[in-house]
Each structure stands twice: as structure tokens, then as C-alpha cells.
C-alpha positions in Angstrom: 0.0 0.0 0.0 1.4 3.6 -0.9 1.2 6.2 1.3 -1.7 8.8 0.1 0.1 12.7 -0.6 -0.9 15.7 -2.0 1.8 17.7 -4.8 4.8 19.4 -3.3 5.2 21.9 -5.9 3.3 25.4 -5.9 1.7 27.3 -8.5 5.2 28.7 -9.3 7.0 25.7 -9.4 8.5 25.9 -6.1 9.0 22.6 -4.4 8.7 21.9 -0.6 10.9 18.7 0.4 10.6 17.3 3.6 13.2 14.3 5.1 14.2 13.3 8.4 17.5 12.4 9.4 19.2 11.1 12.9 21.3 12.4 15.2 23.6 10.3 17.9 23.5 10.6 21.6 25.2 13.6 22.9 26.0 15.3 19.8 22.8 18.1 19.4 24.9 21.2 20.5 27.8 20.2 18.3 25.5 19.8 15.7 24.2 23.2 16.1 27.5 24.5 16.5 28.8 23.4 13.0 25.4 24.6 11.8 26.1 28.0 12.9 29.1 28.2 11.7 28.3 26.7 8.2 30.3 27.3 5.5 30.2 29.9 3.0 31.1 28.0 0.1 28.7 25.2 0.8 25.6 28.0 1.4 26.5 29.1 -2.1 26.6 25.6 -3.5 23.0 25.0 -1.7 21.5 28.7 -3.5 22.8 28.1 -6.4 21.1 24.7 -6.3 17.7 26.8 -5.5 17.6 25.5 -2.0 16.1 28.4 0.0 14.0 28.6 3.5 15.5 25.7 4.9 14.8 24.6 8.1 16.1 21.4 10.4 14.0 20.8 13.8 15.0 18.5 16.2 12.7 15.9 18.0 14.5 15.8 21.6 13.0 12.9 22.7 14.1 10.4 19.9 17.4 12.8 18.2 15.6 12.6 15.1 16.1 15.9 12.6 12.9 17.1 10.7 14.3 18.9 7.7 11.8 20.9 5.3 13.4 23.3 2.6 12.3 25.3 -0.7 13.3 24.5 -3.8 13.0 27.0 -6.8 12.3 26.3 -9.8 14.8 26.5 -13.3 16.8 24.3 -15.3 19.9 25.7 -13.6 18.4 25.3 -10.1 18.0 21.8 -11.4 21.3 21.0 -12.9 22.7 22.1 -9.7 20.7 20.3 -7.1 21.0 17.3 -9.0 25.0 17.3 -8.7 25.3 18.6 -5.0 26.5 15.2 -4.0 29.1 15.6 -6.2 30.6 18.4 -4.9 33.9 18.0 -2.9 32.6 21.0 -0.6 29.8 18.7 0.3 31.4 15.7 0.6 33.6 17.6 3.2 30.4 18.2 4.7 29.4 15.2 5.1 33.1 14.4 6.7 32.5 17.4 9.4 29.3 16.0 10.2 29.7 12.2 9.9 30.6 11.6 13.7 27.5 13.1 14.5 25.0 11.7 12.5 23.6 8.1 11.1 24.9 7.6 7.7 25.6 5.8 4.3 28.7 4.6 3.3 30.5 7.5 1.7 29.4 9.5 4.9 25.9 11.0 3.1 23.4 11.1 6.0 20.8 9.0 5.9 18.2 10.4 4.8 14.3 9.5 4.9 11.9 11.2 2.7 8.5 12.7 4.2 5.8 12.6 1.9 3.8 16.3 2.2 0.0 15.0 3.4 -1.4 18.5 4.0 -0.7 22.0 3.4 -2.8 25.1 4.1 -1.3 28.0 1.8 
């Protein structure tokens, strides 16, 4: 059985993606730490992708992350997003943040997609 959705993409092509990811025991004020301080060069790379209004929420009780972000539309924007994981300034990312976090091999986080069920615009 499939779970029921609704679109995630606005009358203006704009895309809202949702995901959880996991942090480990003791790590959520390092985590916020590195967020603070992110870099610039990967907050480019994520812009250039279209990625705006991007949000990560934590769920104290279990260390799950709740992550929703924009994503504008254009072929560019597209290209872009497409090859972030490609990027050595991400993959360092994913380095700086791998002790924290559950992940793939290759140090991606794990990531688990969060199908939109209801929006009120």
C-alpha cells in the first residue's frame, strides 16, 4: 500500500521537500555548533542549487532531525541540485558532520523522505 500525498510543488514551481535524518546521543549542541558556523562555500553551493528557506527541527525525545526546505524552480536550479552530491565542498560536509550523524557509506546522512500529506497555503 502507498502512502496517500498531496503535490509538493506550488503554482510557481516551487517545491517543498521534507526528510528526516538522525542524530547520535550527545551530539545536538555540536550539531548546532557546525550549523552556525556553516560554511560559506557550501551555502552558495546550496542557493545556487535553488535551495532556499530551509529549516532542520529537532525531536528531543528520539534525536531525530525534521528537515523541510524550498526548492526553486529553473533548469539551472535543477542541474545544480542534481550534482550537490558531487561536490567536494559537500562531501567535506558530510566528513564534518559524519561523527554526528547516522549515515551511508561514503558519509551522506541517511536520509528519509517525508511525503507532504497537507498544506494550508
Amino acid at each position: 500500500m502507498s502512502t496517500p500525498s498531496i503535490p509538493d510543488t506550488n503554482a510557481q514551481g516551487v517545491q517543498t521537500l521534507a526528510f528526516k535524518m538522525q542524530l547520535k546521543p550527545g551530539v545536538v549542541a555540536e550539531y548546532k555548533q557546525r550549523h552556525d558556523e556553516i560554511w560559506p562555500e557550501l551555502s552558495t553551493a546550496l542557493k545556487e542549487a535553488g535551495i532556499a528557506d530551509y529549516w532542520i527541527f529537532l525531536d528531543e525525545a528520539t534525536l531525530s532531525l525534521f528537515a523541510v526546505l524550498k526548492r526553486q524552480p529553473g533548469a539551472a536550479q535543477a542541474q545544480a541540485f542534481a550534482a550537490l552530491d558531487t561536490l567536494p565542498v559537500m562531501r567535506r560536509w558530510w566528513d564534518h558532520m559524519a561523527p554526528l550523524m547516522a549515515v551511508e557509506p561514503g558519509n551522506k546522512p541517511l536520509q528519509w523522505p517525508l511525503p507532504p500529506l497537507f498544506h494550508l497555503p
